[in-house]
N, C-alpha and C positions, 0 to 999 in steps of 0.2 A: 504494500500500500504506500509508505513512506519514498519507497523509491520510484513510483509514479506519479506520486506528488511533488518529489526533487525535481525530477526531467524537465515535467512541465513546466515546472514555476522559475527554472534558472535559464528557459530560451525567453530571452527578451522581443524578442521578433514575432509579431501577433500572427502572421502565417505561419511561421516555420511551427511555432506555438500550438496552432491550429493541426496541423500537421501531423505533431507528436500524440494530439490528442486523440486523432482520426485513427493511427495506427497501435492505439493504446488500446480504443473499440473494439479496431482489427484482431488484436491481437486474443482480447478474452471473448469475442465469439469464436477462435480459434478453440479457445480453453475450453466454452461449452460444448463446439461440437465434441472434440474428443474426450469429453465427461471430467474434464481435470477441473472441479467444480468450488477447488479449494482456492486456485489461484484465477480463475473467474471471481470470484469475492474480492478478492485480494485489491485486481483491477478494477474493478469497478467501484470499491470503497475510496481507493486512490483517488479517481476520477469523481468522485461526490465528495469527495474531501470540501471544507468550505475556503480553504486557499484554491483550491483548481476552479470548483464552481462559482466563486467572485469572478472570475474573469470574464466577464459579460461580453465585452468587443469580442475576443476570442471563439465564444461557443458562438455569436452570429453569426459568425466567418462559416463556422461548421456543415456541412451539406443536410439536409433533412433527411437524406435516409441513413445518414450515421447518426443523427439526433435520433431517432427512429428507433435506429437499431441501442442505442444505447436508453433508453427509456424502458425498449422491451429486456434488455438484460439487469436494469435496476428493479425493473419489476418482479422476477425471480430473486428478487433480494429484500421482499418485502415482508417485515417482520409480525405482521398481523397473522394474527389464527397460529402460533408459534410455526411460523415462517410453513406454510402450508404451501404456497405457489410452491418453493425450492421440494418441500420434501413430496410431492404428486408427481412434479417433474422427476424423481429421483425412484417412484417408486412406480414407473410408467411403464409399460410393457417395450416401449420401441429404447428406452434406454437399458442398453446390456452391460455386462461386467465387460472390462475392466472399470472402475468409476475410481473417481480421489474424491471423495466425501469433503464436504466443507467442515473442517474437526472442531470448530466451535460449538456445530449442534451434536456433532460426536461426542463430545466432552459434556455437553449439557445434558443428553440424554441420560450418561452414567453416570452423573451425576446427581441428575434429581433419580434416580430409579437407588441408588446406591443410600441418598440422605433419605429418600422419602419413605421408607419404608425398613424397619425393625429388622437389625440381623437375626434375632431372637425375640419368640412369641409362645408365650406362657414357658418359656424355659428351655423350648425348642427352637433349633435352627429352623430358620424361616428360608423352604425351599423354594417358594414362590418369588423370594426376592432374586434367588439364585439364579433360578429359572429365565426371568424377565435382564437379567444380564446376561445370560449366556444366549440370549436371542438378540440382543444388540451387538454382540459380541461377532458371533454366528452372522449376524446382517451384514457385518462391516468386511469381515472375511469372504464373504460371497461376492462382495463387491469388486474386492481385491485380488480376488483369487486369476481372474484368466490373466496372461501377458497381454503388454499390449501389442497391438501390429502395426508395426510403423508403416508398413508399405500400403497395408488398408485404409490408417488414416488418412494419409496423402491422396489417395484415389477418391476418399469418399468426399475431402474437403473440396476437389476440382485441382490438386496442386501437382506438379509433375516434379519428382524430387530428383535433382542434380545426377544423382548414382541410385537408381534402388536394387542397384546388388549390392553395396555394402550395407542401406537399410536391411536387405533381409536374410545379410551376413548375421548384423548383429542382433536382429529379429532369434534370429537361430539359436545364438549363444544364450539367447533369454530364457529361452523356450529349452533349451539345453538344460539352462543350471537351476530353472526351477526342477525341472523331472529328477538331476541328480540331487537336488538337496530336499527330497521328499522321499527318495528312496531309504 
């Protein structure tokens, strides 16, 4: 966040400015497409920072369908109904594993599931608590679990990657050293 914030605020130059902002957009609808939903936040918190969005001359400069498109990705970051847009989009059938969880609500989930509820109930270990974290626990892992495909990404974004034989060199090695290190 803080260092989306530096970029922009240290180009003194109201296009170039403009510029930086467009490909900041760019860059965290790159992060939703490929489910990296942690550093989507990240960017986009940056960019709602109230040092970036002072810049009034700057966002007019901005085209409407990057306003557009950045309106629709603040929107997934709206924290009403405890951030519901984020977690529907997240538990939607067309988004598949691999996913990077935004670990704030990660954190907050095992968190109030862990305070909110009694490790011990009438003297007994309380297996229900147990339970309800080993299902967030279990979520987070399913999420994590496939590699991801770099060659896939690039295809699905429209982008034609420089070499994708060494993408799916090290695609390989990925996909290698999980299988060895599960073995």
């Amino acid at each position: 966040m803080f260092w989306v914030i530096t970029e922009i605020c240290s180009e003194p130059n109201i296009l170039r400015r403009m510029k930086v902002i467009k490909h900041f957009i760019k860059i965290s609808r790159h992060c939703k497409e490929s489910r990296n939903f942690n550093s989507m936040f990240a960017i986009v918190s940056g960019l709602g920072h109230g040092s970036v969005s002072r810049l009034r001359a700057t966002w007019d400069k901005l085209p409407g369908k990057y306003q557009k498109l950045f309106d629709d990705l603040q929107e997934i970051m709206d924290p009403s109904r405890n951030m519901s847009k984020y977690r529907n989009l997240i538990n939607s059938e067309h988004i598949q594993p691999p996913i990077i969880p935004f670990f704030p609500i990660v954190k907050k989930d095992l968190t109030f599931i862990h305070l909110g509820n009694d490790s011990k109930v009438d003297g007994l270990i309380n297996f229900e608590k147990l339970r309800m974290i080993a299902k967030e626990v279990r979520q987070i892992n399913n999420m994590c679990s496939a590699p991801y495909d770099l060659c896939a990404m690039f295809e699905h974004a429209g982008c034609t990657a420089p070499n994708l034989t060494a993408l799916a060199v090290m695609n390989s090695w990925a996909g290698t050293a999980s299988v060895a290190h599960r073995s």
